[in-house]
TORKOL-4160 file (C-alpha; in steps of 0.2 Angstrom, whole numbers, padded with zeros to 4 digits, m for minus):
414
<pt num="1" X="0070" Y="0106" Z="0112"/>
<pt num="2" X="0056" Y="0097" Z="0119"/>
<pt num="3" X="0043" Y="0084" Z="0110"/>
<pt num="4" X="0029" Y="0075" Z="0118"/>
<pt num="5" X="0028" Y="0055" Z="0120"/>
<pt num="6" X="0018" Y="0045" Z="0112"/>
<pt num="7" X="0000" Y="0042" Z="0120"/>
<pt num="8" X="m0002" Y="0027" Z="0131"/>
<pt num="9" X="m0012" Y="0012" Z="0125"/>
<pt num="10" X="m0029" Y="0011" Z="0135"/>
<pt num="11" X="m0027" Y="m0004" Z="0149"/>
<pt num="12" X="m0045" Y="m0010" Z="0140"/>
<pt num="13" X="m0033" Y="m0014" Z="0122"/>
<pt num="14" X="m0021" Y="m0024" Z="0133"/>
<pt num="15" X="m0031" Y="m0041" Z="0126"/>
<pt num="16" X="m0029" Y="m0035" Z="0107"/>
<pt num="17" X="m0018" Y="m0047" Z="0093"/>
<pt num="18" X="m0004" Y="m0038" Z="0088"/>
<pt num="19" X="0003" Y="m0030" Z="0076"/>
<pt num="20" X="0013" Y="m0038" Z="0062"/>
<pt num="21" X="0027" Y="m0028" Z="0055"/>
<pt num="22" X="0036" Y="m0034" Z="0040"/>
<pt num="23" X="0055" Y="m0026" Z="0038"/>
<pt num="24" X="0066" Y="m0018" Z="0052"/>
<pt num="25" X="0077" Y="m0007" Z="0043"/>
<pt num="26" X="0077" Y="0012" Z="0048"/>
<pt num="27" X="0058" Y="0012" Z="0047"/>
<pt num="28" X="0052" Y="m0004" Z="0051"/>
<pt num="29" X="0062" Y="m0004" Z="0067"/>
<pt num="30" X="0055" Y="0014" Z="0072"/>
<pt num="31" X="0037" Y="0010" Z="0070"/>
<pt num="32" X="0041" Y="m0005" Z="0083"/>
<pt num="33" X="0049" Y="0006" Z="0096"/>
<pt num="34" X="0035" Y="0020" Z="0092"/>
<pt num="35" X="0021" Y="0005" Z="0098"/>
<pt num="36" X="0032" Y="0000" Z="0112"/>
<pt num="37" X="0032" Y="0017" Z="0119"/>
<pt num="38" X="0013" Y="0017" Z="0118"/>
<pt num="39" X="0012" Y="0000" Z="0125"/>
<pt num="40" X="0005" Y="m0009" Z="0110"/>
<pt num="41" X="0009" Y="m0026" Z="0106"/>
<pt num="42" X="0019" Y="m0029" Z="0091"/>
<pt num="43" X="0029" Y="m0043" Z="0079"/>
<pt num="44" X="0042" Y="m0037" Z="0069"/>
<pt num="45" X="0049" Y="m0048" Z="0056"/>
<pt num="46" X="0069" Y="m0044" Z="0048"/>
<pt num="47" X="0079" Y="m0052" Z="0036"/>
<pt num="48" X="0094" Y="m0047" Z="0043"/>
<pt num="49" X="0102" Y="m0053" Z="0057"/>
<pt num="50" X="0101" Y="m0041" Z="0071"/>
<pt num="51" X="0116" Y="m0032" Z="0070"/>
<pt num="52" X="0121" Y="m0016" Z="0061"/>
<pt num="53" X="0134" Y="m0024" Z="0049"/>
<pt num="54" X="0120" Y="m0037" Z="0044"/>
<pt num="55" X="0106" Y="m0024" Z="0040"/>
<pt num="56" X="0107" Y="m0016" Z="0024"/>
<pt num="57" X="0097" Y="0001" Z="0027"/>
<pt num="58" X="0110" Y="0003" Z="0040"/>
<pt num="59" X="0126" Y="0007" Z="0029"/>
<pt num="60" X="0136" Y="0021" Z="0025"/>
<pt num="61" X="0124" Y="0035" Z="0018"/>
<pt num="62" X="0125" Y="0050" Z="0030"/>
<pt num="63" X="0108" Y="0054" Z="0032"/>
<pt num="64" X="0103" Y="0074" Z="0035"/>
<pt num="65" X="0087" Y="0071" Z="0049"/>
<pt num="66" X="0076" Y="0086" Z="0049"/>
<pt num="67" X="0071" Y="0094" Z="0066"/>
<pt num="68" X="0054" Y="0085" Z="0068"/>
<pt num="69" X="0062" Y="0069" Z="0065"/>
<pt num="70" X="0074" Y="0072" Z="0080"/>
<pt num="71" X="0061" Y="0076" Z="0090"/>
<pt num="72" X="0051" Y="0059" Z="0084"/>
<pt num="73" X="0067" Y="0051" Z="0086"/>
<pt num="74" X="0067" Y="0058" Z="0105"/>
<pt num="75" X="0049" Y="0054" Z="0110"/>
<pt num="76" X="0051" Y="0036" Z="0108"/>
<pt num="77" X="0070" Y="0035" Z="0117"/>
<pt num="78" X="0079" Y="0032" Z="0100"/>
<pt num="79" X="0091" Y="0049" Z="0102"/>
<pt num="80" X="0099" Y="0047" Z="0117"/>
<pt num="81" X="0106" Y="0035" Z="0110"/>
<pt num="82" X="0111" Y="0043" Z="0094"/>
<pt num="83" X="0115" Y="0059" Z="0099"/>
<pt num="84" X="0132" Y="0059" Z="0102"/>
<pt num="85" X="0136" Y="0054" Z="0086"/>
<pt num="86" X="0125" Y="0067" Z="0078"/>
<pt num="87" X="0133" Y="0085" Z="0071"/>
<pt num="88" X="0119" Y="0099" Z="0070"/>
<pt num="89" X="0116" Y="0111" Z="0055"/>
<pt num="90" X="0115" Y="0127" Z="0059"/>
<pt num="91" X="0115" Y="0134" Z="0041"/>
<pt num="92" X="0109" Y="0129" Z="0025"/>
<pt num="93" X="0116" Y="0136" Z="0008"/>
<pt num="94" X="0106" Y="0130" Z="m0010"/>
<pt num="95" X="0112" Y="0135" Z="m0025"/>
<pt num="96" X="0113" Y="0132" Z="m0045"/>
<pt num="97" X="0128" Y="0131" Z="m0053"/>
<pt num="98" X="0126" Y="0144" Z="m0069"/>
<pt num="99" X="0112" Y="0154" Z="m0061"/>
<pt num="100" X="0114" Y="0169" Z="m0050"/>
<pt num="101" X="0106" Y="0170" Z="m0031"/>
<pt num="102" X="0106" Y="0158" Z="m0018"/>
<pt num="103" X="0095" Y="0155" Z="m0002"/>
<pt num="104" X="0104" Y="0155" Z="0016"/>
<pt num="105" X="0093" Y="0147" Z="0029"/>
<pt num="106" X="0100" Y="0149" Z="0047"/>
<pt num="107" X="0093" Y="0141" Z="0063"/>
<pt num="108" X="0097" Y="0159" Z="0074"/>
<pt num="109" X="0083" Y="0166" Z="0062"/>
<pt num="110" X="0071" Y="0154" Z="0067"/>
<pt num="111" X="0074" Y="0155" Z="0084"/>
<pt num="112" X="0079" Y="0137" Z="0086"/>
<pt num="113" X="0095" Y="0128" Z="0091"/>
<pt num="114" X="0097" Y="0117" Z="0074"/>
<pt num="115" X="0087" Y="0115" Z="0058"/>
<pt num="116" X="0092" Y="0098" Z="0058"/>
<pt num="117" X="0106" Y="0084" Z="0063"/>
<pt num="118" X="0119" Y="0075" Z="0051"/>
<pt num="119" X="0119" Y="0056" Z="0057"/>
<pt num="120" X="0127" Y="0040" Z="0048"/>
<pt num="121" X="0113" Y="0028" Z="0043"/>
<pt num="122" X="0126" Y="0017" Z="0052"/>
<pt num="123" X="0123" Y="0024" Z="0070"/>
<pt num="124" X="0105" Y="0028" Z="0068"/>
<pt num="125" X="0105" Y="0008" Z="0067"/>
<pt num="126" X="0115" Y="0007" Z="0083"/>
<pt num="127" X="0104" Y="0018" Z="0092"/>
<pt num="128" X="0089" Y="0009" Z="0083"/>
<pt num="129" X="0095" Y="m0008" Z="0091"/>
<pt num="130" X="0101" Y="m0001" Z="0108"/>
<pt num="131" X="0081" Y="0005" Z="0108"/>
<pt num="132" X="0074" Y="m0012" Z="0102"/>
<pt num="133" X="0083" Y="m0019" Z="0116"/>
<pt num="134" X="0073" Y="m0011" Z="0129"/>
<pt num="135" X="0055" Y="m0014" Z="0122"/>
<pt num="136" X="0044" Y="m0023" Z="0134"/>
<pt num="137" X="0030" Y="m0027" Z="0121"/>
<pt num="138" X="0038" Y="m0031" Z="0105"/>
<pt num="139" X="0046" Y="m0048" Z="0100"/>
<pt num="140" X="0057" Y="m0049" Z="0085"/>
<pt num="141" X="0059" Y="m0061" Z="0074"/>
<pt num="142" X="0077" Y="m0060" Z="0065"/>
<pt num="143" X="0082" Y="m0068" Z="0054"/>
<pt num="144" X="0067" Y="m0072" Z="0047"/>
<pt num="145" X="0057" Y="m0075" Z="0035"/>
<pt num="146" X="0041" Y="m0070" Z="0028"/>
<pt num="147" X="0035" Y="m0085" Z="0020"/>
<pt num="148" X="0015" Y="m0085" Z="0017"/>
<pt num="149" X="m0001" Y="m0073" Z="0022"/>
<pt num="150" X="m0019" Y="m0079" Z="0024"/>
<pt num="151" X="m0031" Y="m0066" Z="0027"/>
<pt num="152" X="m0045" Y="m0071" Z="0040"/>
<pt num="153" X="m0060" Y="m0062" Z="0043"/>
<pt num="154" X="m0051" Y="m0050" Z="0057"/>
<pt num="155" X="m0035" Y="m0048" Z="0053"/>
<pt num="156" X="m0020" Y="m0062" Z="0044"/>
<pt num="157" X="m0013" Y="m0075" Z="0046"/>
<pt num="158" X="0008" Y="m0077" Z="0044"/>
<pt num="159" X="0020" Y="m0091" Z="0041"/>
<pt num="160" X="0035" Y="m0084" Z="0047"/>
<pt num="161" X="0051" Y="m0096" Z="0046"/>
<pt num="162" X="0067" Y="m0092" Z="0055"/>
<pt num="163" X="0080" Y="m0100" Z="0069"/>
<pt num="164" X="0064" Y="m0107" Z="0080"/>
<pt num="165" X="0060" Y="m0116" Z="0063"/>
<pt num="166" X="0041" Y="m0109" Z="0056"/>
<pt num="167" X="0031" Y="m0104" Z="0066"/>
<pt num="168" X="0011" Y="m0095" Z="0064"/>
<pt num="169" X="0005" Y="m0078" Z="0068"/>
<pt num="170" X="m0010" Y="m0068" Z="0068"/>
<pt num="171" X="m0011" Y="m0050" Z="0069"/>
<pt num="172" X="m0026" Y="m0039" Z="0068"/>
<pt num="173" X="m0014" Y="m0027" Z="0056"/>
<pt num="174" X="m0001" Y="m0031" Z="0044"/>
<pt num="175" X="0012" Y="m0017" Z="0041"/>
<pt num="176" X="0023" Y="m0018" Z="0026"/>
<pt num="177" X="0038" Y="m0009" Z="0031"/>
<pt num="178" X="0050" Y="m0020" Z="0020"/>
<pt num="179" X="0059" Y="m0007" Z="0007"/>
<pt num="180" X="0058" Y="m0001" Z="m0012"/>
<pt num="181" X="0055" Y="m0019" Z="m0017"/>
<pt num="182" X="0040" Y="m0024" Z="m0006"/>
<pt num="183" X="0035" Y="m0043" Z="m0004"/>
<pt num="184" X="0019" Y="m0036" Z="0007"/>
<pt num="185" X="0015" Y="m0025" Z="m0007"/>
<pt num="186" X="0017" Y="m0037" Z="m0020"/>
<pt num="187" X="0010" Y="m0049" Z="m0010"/>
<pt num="188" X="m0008" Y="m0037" Z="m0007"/>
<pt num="189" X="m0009" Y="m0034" Z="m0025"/>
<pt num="190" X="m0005" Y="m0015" Z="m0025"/>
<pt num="191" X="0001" Y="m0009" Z="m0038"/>
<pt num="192" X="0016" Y="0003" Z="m0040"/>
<pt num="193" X="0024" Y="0017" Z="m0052"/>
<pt num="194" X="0041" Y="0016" Z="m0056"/>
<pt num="195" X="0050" Y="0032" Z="m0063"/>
<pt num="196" X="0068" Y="0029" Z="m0067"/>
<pt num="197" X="0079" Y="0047" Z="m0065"/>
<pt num="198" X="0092" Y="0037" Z="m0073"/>
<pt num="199" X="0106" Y="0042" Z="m0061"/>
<pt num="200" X="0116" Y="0036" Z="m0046"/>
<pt num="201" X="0120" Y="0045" Z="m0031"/>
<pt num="202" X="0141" Y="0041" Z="m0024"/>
<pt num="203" X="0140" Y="0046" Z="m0006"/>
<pt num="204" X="0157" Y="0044" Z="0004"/>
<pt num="205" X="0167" Y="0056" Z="0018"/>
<pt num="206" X="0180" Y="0070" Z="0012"/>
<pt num="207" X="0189" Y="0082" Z="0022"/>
<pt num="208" X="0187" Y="0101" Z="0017"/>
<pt num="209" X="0202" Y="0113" Z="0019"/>
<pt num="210" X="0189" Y="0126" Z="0029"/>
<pt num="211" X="0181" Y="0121" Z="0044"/>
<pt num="212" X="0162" Y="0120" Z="0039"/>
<pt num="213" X="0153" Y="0128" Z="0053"/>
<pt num="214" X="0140" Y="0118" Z="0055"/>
<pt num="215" X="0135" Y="0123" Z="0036"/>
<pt num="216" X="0124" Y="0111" Z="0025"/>
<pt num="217" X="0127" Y="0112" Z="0005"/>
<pt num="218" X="0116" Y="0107" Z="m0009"/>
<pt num="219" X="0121" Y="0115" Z="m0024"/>
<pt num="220" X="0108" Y="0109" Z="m0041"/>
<pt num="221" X="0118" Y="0104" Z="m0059"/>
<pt num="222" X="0114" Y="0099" Z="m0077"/>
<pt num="223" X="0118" Y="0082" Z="m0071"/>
<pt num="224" X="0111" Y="0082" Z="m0054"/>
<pt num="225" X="0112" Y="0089" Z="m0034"/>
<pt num="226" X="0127" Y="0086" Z="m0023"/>
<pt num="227" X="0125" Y="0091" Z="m0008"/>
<pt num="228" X="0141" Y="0092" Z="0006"/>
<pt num="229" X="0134" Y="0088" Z="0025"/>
<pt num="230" X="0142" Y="0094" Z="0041"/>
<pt num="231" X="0151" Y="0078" Z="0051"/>
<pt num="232" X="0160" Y="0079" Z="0069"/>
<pt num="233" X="0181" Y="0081" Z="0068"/>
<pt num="234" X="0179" Y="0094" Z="0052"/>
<pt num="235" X="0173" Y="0078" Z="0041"/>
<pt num="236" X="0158" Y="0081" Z="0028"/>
<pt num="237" X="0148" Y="0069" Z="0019"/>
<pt num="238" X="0145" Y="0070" Z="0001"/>
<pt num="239" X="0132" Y="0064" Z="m0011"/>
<pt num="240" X="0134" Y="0067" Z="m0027"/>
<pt num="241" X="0123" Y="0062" Z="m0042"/>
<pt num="242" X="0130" Y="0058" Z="m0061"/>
<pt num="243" X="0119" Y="0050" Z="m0075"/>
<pt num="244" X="0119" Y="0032" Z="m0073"/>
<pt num="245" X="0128" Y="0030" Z="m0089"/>
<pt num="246" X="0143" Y="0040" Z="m0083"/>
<pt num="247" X="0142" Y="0029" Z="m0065"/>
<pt num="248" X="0156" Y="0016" Z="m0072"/>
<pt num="249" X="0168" Y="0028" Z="m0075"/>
<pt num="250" X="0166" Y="0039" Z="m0058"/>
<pt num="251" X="0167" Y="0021" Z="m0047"/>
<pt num="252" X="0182" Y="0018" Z="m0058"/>
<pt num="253" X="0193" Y="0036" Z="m0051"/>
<pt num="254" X="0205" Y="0034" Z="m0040"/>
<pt num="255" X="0205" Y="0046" Z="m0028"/>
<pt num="256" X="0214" Y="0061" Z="m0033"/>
<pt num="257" X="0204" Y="0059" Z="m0050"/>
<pt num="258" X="0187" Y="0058" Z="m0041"/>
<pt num="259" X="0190" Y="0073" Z="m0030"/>
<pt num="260" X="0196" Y="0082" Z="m0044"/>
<pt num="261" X="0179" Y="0077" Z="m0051"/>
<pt num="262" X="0171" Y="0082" Z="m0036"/>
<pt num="263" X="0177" Y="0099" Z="m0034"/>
<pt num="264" X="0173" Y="0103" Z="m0050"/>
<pt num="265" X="0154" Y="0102" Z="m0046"/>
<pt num="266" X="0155" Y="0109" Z="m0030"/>
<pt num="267" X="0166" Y="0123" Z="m0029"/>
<pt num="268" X="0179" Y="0130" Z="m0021"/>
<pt num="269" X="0166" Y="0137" Z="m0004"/>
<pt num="270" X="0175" Y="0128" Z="0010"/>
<pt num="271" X="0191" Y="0124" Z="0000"/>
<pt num="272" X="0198" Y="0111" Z="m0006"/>
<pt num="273" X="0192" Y="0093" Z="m0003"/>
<pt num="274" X="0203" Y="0080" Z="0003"/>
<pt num="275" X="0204" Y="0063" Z="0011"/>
<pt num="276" X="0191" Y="0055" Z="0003"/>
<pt num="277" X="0182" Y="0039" Z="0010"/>
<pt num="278" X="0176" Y="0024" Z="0005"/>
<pt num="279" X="0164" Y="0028" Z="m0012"/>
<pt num="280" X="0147" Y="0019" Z="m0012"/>
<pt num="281" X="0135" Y="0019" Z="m0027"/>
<pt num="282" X="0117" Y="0017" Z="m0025"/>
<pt num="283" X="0104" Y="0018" Z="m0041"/>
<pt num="284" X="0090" Y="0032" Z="m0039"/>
<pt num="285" X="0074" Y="0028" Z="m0043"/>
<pt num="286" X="0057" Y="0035" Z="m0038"/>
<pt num="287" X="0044" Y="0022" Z="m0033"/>
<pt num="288" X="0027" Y="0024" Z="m0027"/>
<pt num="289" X="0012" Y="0014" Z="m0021"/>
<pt num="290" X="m0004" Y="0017" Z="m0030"/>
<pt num="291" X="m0012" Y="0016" Z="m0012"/>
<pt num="292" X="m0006" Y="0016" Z="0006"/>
<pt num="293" X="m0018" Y="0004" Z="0013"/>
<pt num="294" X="m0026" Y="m0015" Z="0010"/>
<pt num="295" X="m0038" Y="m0024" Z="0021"/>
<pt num="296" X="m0030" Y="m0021" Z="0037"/>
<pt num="297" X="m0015" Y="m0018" Z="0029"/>
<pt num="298" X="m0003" Y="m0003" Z="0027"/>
<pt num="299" X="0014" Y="m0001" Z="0019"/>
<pt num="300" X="0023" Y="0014" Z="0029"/>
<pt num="301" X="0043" Y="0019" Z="0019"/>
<pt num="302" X="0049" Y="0013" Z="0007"/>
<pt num="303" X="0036" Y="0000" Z="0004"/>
<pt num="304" X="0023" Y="0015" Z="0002"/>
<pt num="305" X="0036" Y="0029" Z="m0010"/>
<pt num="306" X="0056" Y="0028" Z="m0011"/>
<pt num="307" X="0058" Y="0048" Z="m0017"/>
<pt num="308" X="0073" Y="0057" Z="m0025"/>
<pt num="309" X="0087" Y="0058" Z="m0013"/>
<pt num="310" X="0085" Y="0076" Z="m0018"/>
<pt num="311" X="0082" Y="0088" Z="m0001"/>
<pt num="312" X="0085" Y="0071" Z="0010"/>
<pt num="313" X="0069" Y="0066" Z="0013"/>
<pt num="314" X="0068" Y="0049" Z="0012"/>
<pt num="315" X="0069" Y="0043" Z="0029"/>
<pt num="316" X="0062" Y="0059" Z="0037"/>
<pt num="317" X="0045" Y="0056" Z="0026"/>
<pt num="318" X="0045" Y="0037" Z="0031"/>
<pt num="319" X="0048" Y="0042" Z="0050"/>
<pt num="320" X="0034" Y="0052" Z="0049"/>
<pt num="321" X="0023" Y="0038" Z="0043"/>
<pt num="322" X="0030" Y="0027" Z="0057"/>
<pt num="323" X="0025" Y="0041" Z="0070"/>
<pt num="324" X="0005" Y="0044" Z="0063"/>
<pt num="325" X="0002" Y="0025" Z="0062"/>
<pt num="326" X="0007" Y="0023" Z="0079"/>
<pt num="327" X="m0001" Y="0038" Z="0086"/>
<pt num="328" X="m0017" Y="0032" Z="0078"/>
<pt num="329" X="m0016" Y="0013" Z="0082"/>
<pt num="330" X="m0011" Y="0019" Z="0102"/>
<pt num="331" X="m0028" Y="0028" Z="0104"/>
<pt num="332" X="m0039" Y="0015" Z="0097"/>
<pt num="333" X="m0046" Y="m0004" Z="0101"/>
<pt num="334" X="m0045" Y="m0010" Z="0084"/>
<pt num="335" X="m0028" Y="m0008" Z="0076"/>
<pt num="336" X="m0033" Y="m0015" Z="0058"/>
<pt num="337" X="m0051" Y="m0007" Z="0059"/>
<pt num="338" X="m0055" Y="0001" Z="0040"/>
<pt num="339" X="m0057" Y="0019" Z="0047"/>
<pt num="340" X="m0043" Y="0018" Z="0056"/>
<pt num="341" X="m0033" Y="0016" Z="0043"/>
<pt num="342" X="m0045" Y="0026" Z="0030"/>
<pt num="343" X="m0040" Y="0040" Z="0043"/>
<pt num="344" X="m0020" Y="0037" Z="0041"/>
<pt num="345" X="m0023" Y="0037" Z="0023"/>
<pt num="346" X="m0031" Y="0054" Z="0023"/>
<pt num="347" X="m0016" Y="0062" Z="0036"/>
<pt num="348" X="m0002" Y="0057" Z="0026"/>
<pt num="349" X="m0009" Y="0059" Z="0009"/>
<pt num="350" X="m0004" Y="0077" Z="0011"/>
<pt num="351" X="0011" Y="0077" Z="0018"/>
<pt num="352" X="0016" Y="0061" Z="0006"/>
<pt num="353" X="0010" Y="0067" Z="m0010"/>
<pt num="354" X="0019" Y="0087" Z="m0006"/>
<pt num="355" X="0036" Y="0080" Z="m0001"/>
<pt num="356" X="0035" Y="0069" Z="m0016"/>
<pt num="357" X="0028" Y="0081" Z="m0028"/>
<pt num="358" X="0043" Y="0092" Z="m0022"/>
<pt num="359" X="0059" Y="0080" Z="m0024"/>
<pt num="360" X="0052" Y="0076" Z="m0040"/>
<pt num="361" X="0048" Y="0094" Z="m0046"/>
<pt num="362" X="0066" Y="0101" Z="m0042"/>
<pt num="363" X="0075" Y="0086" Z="m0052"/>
<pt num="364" X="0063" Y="0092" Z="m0065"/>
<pt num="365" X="0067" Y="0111" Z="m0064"/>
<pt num="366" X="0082" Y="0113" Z="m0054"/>
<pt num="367" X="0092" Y="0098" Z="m0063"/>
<pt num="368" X="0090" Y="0097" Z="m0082"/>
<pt num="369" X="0097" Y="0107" Z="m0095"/>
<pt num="370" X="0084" Y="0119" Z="m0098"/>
<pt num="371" X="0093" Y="0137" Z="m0103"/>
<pt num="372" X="0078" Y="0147" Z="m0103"/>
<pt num="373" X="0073" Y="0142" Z="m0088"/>
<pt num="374" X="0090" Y="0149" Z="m0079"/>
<pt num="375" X="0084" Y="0167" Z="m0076"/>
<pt num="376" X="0067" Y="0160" Z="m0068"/>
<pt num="377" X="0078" Y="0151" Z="m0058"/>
<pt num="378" X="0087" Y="0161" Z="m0051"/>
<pt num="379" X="0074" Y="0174" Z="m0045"/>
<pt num="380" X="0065" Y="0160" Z="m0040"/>
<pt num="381" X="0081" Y="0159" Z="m0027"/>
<pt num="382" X="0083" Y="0177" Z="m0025"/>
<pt num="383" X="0065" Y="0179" Z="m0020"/>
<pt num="384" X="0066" Y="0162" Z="m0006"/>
<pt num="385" X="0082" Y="0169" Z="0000"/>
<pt num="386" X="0077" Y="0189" Z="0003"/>
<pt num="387" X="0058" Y="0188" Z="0005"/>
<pt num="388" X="0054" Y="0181" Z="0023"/>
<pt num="389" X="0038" Y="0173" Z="0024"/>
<pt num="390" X="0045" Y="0164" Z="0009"/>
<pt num="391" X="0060" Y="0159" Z="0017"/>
<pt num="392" X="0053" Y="0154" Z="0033"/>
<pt num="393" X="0041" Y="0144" Z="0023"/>
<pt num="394" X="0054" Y="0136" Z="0016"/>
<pt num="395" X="0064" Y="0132" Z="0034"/>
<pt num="396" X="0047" Y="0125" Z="0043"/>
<pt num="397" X="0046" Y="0113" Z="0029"/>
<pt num="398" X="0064" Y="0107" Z="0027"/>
<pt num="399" X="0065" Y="0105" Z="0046"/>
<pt num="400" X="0049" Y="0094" Z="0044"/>
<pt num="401" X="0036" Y="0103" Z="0050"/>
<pt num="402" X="0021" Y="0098" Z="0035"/>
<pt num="403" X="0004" Y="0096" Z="0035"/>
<pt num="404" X="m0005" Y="0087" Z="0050"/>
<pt num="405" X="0011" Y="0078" Z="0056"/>
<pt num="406" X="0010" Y="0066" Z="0070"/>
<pt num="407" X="0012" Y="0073" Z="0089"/>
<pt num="408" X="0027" Y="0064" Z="0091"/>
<pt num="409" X="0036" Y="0075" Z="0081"/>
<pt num="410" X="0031" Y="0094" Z="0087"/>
<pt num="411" X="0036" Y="0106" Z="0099"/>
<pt num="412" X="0033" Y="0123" Z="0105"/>
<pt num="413" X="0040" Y="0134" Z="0089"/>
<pt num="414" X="0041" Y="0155" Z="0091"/>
C-alpha cells in the first residue's frame, strides 16, 4: 500500500499568519500534523491536557478505519506509529436479523491487502501525539482555552488562556475542529440540525469461541446495528445499539446477563461470546452544520456533522475533511481567502452530504420495524452481495474511496 504526501508549502507562503485550529481530538490533531507535513504554519488549541487518558475523543470506542483513511493516516507519518496495534479486516459480513441474504465483501476480491484496519480510539491518540511531537511548524496550546474571537479585516483575532496565562493570536483562518457541541460554531453563528435516533451505542471488548479471521460483522435489528470488530490476541470489539429508554437496564447487567443479551442480537456466527470488557455508553445523535464555512472560517468533524455510528464513518469522514483543507491551504498564499474555502466547500459537499445521507438512510430502512419492507430488503442484499459491479461499488466506498477525496488519501487501485 502506497499513498502520496501532502504537497509542499511554496517557500513564497513561508511569511503567511497561521492557522488557528480550535480542538485536538482525533480530527483537530490530524489537520495539524496534515499542515505540518506541508510546512504550513499552524496553532492548535486543546482543552485537554496532552495526554491520551486526559483527551476524551481518545477513549475506549474501537474505531473501524477505512482503507483511504490508513493511507491518509500514512502520508502525514501518523501510521507507523499506530500500526502495530492495528488488526486488518479482510472480510466484511452485513446482515438483517429476520431477512434472508446477506453481502460478503472480501479484500482478495479487490485485489487489495485489507478493506480497512480495527484500531482503539485509545492508540490512534498515541500515535496522534507521538506525530504531534515531531512537528516543526505547529505550536500547541494545551490546556487551553478559547476564550474570545474578533474578526479583523484579514483573518481573527483569539484570546486564548492557558498555563502561560492569555495570550493573543491572529490567524488568517480559523478552523473549528472542536466536536459535536462547537463553541467556533456557536460562536460564527452557524446554525445546526439536530436529529435525535433516540438510541445509545454500548461498545466494550468480548472474546468469541471461534477465531474471527480477520472478519468484520455488522448485522442490522428492530432496535439497531451491532457490529463485532476483528482485535489482535482473538479479541473483538462490539458496539451494540438499544433504544435509549432501554439503556438504564443494559448498563445495569452484569456480565453474564449482558452477554446473554448480546448473543441474543448477534448470533451464534463465531460462537459464543465471552469475557466481556469494560461497557461504555455513549448517546447517538446526528448533528449537522447548516454550512461548512464563515468568513475565513471552517468547521472540519464533528464541528461540521456528527453521523450515525452506523457503517463507522464518523472519523474516517472527518479525516477526510482534515486531508482536503490541508491539501488546499498547502497550495495556496492565502489560507482564509473566500475561494479558497468556497472551493473546500464544493469538494466535500459531495462526499459529506452522500456518507451522511447513507448512515441516516440505513437507520431508516435497515433499523426500524417496517415488515413490509423485509422482502425488499432482503433482495436489496442478495442483489449487493451476487451482482459485482454492485458489490464492488459497495467495497470502494466503505473503504473510503468517495467522490473527489483529498490526494492524501489515494493509491494505485486494479
Amino acid at each position: 500500500m502506497s499513498s502520496p504526501s501532502l504537497p509542499a508549502m511554496t517557500s513564497s507562503s513561508s511569511a503567511r499568519p497561521p492557522v488557528l485550529i480550535i480542538g485536538g481530538g482525533l480530527v483537530g490533531a490530524s489537520l495539524a500534523i496534515a499542515l505540518d507535513t506541508a510546512g504550513v504554519d499552524a496553532v492548535m488549541v486543546e482543552a485537554a491536557a496532552p495526554r491520551a487518558d486526559a483527551q476524551p475523543s481518545y477513549d475506549e470506542r474501537n474505531l473501524a478505519l477505512s482503507r483511504a483513511t490508513v493511507n491518509g493516516l500514512a502520508a502525514i507519518g501518523v501510521w507507523r506509529h499506530a500500526a502495530a496495534q492495528a488488526t486488518p479486516i479482510r472480510h466484511i459480513h452485513i446482515s438483517r436479523s429476520g431477512d434472508f441474504g446477506s453481502v460478503r465483501l472480501d479484500a482478495e476480491r479487490e485485489r487489495v491487502d485489507a478493506l480497512g484496519w480495527t484500531l482503539p480510539a485509545r492508540e490512534l491518540g498515541n500515535a496522534l501525539l507521538r506525530r504531534l511531537d515531531e512537528c516543526q511548524h505547529l505550536r500547541r496550546l494545551a490546556p487551553a482555552r478559547l476564550e474570545s474571537l474578533e474578526p479583523l479585516a484579514d483573518g481573527w483575532r483569539a484570546q486564548v488562556s492557558g498555563a502561560e496565562g492569555v495570550q493573543q493570536i491572529d490567524a488568517a483562518l480559523l478552523v473549528g475542529a472542536d466536536g459535536t457541541a462547537s463553541s467556533v460554531r456557536e460562536r460564527l453563528g452557524i446554525d445546526a440540525e439536530t436529529y435525535d435516533y433516540q438510541q445509545t451505542l454500548f461498545v466494550c471488548t468480548v472474546t468469541p469461541e471461534r477465531p474471527h479471521a480477520n472478519r468484520a460483522y455488522e448485522r442490522f435489528a428492530d432496535h439497531g446495528p451491532v457490529a463485532l470488530l476483528p482485535l489482535a490476541e482473538r479479541r473483538c470489539g462490539l458496539v451494540l445499539t438499544v433504544p435509549t429508554e432501554d439503556a438504564a437496564a443494559v448498563l445495569a447487567l452484569d456480565d453474564d446477563g449482558f452477554l446473554a443479551f448480546a448473543q441474543q442480537r448477534f448470533g451464534w456466527r463465531l460462537g459464543r461470546l465471552a469475557r466481556p470488557g469494560k461497557r461504555h455508553p455513549y448517546a447517538i445523535k446526528r448533528v449537522a452544520a447548516g454550512r461548512l464555512t464563515g468568513p475565513r472560517a471552517v468547521l472540519v468533524g464533528n464541528a461540521a456533522q456528527t453521523v450515525h455510528p452506523i457503517g463507522a464513518q464518523g472519523f474516517n469522514l472527518g479525516l477526510r475533511d482534515a486531508l482536503t483543507l490541508a491539501e488546499l491551504i498547502a497550495a495556496a498564499a492565502d489560507p482564509g481567502a473566500p475561494a479558497l474555502l468556497e472551493q473546500y466547500a464544493a469538494r466535500r459537499q459531495p462526499d459529506r452530504e452522500g456518507t451522511m445521507n447513507m448512515s441516516h438512510g440505513l437507520v431508516q430502512l435497515a433499523c426500524l420495524q417496517q415488515p413490509l419492507l423485509g422482502p425488499l430488503r432482503s433482495l436489496a442484499l442478495l442483489a449487493c452481495d451476487r451482482v459485482p459491479p454492485l458489490r464492488g461499488l459497495l467495497a470502494r466506498k466503505g473503504m473510503g474511496f468517495r467522490a473527489e477525496p483529498p490526494r492524501a488519501v489515494l493509491e494505485r487501485l486494479p
